[in-house]
C-alpha positions as CSV (number, residue, x, y, z in Angstrom):
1,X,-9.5,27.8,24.0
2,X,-8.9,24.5,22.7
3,X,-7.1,23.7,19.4
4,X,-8.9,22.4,16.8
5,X,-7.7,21.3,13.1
6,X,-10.1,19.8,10.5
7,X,-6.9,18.5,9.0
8,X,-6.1,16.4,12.2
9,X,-9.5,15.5,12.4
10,X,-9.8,14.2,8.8
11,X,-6.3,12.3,9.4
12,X,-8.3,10.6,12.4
13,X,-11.4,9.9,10.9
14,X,-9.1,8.5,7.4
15,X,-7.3,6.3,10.1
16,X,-10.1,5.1,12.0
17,X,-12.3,4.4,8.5
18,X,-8.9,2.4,7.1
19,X,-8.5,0.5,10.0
20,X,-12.1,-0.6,10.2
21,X,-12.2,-1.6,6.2
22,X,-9.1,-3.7,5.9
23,X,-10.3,-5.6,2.9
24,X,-9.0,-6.2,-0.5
25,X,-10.0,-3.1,-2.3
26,X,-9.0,-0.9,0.2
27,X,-5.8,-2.7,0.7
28,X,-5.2,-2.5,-3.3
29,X,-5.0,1.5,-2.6
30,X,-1.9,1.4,-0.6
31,X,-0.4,-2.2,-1.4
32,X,0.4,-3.4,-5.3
33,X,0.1,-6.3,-6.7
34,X,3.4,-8.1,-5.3
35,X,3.0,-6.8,-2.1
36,X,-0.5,-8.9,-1.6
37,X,0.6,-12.0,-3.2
38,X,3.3,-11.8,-0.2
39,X,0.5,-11.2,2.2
40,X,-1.3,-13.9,1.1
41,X,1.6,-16.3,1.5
42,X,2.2,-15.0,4.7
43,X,-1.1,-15.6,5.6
44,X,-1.0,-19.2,4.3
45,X,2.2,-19.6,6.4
46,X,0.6,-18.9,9.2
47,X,-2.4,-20.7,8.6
48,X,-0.5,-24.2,8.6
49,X,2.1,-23.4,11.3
50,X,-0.9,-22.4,13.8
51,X,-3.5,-24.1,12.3
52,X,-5.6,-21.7,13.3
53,X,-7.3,-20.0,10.8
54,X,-8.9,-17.1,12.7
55,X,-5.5,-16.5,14.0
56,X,-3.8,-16.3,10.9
57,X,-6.4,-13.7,9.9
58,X,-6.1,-11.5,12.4
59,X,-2.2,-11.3,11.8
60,X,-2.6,-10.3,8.4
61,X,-5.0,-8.2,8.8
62,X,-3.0,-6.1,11.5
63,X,-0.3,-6.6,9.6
64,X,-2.6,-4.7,6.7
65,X,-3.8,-2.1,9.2
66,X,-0.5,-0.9,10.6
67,X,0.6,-0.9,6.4
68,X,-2.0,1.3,6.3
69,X,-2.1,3.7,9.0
70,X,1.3,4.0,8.2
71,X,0.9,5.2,4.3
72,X,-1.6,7.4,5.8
73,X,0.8,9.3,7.8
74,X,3.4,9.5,5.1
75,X,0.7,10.7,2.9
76,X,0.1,13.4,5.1
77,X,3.3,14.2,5.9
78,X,3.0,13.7,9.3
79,X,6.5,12.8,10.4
80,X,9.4,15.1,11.1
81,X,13.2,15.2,10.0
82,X,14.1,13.2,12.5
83,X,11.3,10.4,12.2
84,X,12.0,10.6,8.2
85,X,15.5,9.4,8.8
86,X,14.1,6.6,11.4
87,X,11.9,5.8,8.5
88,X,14.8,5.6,6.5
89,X,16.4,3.4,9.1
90,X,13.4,1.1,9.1
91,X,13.3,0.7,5.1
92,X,17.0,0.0,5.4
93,X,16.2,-2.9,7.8
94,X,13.6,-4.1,6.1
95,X,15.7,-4.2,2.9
96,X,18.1,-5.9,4.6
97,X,15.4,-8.5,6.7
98,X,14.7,-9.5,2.7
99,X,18.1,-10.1,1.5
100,X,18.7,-12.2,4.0
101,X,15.5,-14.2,3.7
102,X,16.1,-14.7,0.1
103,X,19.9,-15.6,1.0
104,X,19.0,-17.9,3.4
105,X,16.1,-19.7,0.6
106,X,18.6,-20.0,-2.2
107,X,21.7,-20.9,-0.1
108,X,21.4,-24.4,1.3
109,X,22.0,-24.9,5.1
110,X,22.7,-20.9,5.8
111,X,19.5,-20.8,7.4
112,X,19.4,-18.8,11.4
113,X,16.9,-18.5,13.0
114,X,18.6,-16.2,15.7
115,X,19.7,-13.6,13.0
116,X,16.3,-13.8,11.0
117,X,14.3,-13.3,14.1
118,X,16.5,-10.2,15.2
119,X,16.1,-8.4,12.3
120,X,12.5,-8.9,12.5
121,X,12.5,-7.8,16.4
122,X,14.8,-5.0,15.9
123,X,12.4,-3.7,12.5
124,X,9.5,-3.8,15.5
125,X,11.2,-2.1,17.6
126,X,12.7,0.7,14.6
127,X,8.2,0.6,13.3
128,X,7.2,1.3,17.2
129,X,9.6,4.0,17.8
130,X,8.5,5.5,14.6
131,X,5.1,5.5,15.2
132,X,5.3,6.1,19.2
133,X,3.4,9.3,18.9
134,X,0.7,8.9,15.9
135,X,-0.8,6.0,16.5
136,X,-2.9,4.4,19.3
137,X,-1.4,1.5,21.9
138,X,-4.2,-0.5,19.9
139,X,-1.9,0.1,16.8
140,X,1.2,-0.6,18.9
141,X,-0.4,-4.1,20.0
142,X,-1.0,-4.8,16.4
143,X,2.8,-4.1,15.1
144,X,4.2,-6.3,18.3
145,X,2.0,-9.2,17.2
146,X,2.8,-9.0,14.1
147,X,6.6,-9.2,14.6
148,X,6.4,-11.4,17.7
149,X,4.5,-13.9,15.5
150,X,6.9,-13.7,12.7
151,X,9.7,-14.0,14.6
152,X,9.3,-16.9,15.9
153,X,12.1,-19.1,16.0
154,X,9.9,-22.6,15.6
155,X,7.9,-20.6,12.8
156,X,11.1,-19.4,10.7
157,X,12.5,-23.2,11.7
158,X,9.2,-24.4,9.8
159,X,9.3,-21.9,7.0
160,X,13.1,-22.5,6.2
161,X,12.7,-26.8,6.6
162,X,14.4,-27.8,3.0
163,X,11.6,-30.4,2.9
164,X,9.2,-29.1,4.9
165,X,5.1,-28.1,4.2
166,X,6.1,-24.4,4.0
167,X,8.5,-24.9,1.5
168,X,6.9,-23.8,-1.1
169,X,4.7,-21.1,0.4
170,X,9.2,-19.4,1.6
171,X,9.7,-19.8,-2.6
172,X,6.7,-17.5,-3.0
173,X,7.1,-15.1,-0.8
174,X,10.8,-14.9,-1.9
175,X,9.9,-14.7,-5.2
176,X,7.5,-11.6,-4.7
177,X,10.7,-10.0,-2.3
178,X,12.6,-10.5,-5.1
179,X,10.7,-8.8,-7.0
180,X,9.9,-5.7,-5.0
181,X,14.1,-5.5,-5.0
182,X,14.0,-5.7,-8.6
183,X,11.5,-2.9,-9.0
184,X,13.3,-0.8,-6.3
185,X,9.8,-0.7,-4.3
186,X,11.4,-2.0,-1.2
């Protein structure tokens, strides 16, 4: 007899239903105010290093997907011990991915690319390890495209460019980081 769980199926039918409505109201559910301004500067970023709008879309928005999926799981408490302290692992990275962004804004001529981009690659790789076995290869695309678009050396060269076009978009999105360290969100 097969196994069946209404609560796995209403975790896969909340998943599948997020994923398809990554908009702004659903997004304002799972990601505050900060948090979107970032998105949206990341998004704006993108937009003028690829000049491809569509593209710069599509990043975001799996970018907002796996955010998501993610809170979904937690939400559910779908992870055991030992992906709990992974998670933990991952926030730790992450923390430490955005002091070193904001270092590298407010301290002229600190800027590398190598060590921004490996933080960035090993958080992917931390977020893909995590999520291995709850979410779809689909998902696992999205998380590597994010990252690998992020990461890009030329893009972080861009973004960090003292006088630069995305000057001002790395002030905002440090600004918001700042912020969420403030507030002890991330």
């Amino acid at each position: 007899m097969e196994a069946f769980s209404s609560k796995d199926m209403a975790l896969k039918a909340q998943k599948k239903i997020l994923s398809q409505m990554a908009n702004k109201s659903v997004v304002q559910m799972f990601i505050d105010d900060t948090s979107s301004e970032i998105l949206d500067e990341l998004y704006r970023v993108s937009k003028e290093y690829t000049g491809n709008r569509s593209e710069a879309q599509k990043v975001v928005k799996d970018l907002i997907k796996v955010v998501v999926k993610i809170a979904v799981l937690f939400r559910h408490n779908r992870f055991n011990d030992e992906e709990l302290k992974l998670a933990q692992n991952f926030q730790k990275k992450l923390h430490q991915g955005a002091m070193t962004a904001i270092s590298f804004h407010e301290v002229d001529f600190t800027f590398d690319k190598a060590v921004m981009s490996e933080i960035l690659k090993e958080s992917r790789d931390m977020l893909l390890k995590l999520v291995n076995t709850h979410l779809t290869p689909k998902s696992h695309r999205r998380i590597n495209h994010v990252f690998n678009h992020y990461a890009d050396p030329e893009l972080l060269t861009q973004l960090y460019n003292t006088s630069g076009p995305l000057k001002h978009h790395l002030t905002k999105i440090c600004n918001g980081l700042n912020k969420l360290l403030e507030d002890g969100t991330l």
